[in-house]
C-alpha positions in Angstrom: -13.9 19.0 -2.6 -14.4 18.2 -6.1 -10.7 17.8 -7.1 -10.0 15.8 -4.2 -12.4 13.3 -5.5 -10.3 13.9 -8.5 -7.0 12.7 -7.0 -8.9 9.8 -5.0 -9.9 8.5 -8.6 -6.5 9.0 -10.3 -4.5 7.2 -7.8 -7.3 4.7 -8.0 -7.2 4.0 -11.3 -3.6 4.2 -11.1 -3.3 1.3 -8.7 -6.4 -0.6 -10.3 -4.2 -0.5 -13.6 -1.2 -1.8 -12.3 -2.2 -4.6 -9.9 -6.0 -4.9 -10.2 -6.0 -3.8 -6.5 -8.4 -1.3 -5.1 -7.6 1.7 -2.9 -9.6 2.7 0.5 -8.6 6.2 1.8 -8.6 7.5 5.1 -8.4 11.1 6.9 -6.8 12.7 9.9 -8.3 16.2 9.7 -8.2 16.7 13.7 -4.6 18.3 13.7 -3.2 21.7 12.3 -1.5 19.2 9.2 -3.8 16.9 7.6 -3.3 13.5 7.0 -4.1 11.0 3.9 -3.8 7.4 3.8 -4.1 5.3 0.8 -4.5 1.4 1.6 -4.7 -0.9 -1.4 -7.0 -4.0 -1.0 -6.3 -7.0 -3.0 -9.2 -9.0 -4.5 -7.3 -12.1 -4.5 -7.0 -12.4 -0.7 -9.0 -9.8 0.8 -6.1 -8.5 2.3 -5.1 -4.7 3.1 -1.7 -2.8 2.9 -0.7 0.2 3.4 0.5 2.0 0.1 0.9 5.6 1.6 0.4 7.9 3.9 1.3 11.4 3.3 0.6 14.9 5.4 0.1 18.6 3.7 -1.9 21.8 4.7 -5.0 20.6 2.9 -6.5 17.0 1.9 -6.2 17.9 -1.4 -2.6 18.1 -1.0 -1.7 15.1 0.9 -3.4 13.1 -1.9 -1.1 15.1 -4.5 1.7 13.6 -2.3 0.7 10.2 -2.6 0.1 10.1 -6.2 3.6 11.6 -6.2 4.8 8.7 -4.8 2.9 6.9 -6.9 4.6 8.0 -10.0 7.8 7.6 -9.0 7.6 4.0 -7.3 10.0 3.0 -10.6 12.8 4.6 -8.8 12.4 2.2 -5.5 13.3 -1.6 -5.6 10.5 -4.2 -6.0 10.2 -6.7 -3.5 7.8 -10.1 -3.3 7.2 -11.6 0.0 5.2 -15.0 -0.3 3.3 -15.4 3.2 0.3 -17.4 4.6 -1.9 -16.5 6.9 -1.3 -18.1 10.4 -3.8 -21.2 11.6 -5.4 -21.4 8.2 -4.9 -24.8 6.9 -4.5 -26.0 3.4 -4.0 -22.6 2.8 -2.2 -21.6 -0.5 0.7 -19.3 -0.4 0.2 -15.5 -1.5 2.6 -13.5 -3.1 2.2 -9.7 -2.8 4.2 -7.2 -4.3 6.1 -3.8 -2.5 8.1 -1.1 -3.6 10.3 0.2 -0.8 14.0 1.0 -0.4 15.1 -1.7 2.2 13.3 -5.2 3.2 12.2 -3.2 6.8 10.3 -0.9 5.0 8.6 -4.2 3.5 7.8 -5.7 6.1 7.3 -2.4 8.6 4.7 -2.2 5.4 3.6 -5.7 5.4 2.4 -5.8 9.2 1.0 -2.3 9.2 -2.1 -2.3 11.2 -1.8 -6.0 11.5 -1.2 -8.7 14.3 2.6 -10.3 13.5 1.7 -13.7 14.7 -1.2 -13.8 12.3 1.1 -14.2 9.2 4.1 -16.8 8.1 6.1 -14.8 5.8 8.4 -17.4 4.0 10.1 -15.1 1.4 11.1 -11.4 1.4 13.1 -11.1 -2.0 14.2 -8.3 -4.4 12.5 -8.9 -7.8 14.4 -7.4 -11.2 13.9 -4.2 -12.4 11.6 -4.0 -15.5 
């Protein structure tokens, strides 16, 4: 238990380092594979996205999977999309950040566990490589 702690607070510290965003895990246990899901949570506008969700024989090694992916996010493409959330007036535009291979995966990443008609997204773009 204690090294899955571990792995919950590198990819945490990870995440907080990069983006100031927290993380929020959750965990399947109930089938033969076991299943880890890392959401981030941005302090700016409370809202939630999913950063991954990986399987693997134990906990422990579903969250090495996800801090895999972590680490080697450089070799996906950064996208922004700028959105607002739907019925909200005079609210301001957000801009939230993705790395993914293809705009679907974006948004597929965007709306997960969301309602579509909730959100206005008026820019999906690629952003240059740093």
């Amino acid at each position: 238990m204690e090294f899955k702690y571990q792995l919950e607070h590198e990819i945490q510290t990870k995440v907080r380092n990069d983006n100031g965003c927290s993380v929020h895990f959750e965990y399947d246990e109930s089938y033969f594979v076991k299943v880890a899901s890392a959401y981030t949570i941005n302090p700016r506008n409370n809202e939630t996205f999913l950063l991954k969700t990986a399987t693997g024989n134990t906990l422990e090694e579903a969250l090495g999977e996800i801090l895999k992916h972590i680490r080697l996010l450089t070799e996906k493409t950064p996208f922004a999309v700028e959105w607002v959330k739907a019925g909200e007036p005079n609210s301001k535009r957000d801009v939230s950040y993705f790395f993914c291979h293809d705009m679907l995966e974006v948004m597929q990443t965007f709306f997960k566990d969301k309602n579509r008609v909730d959100y206005i997204i008026y820019k999906c773009e690629t952003r240059p490589i740093s």
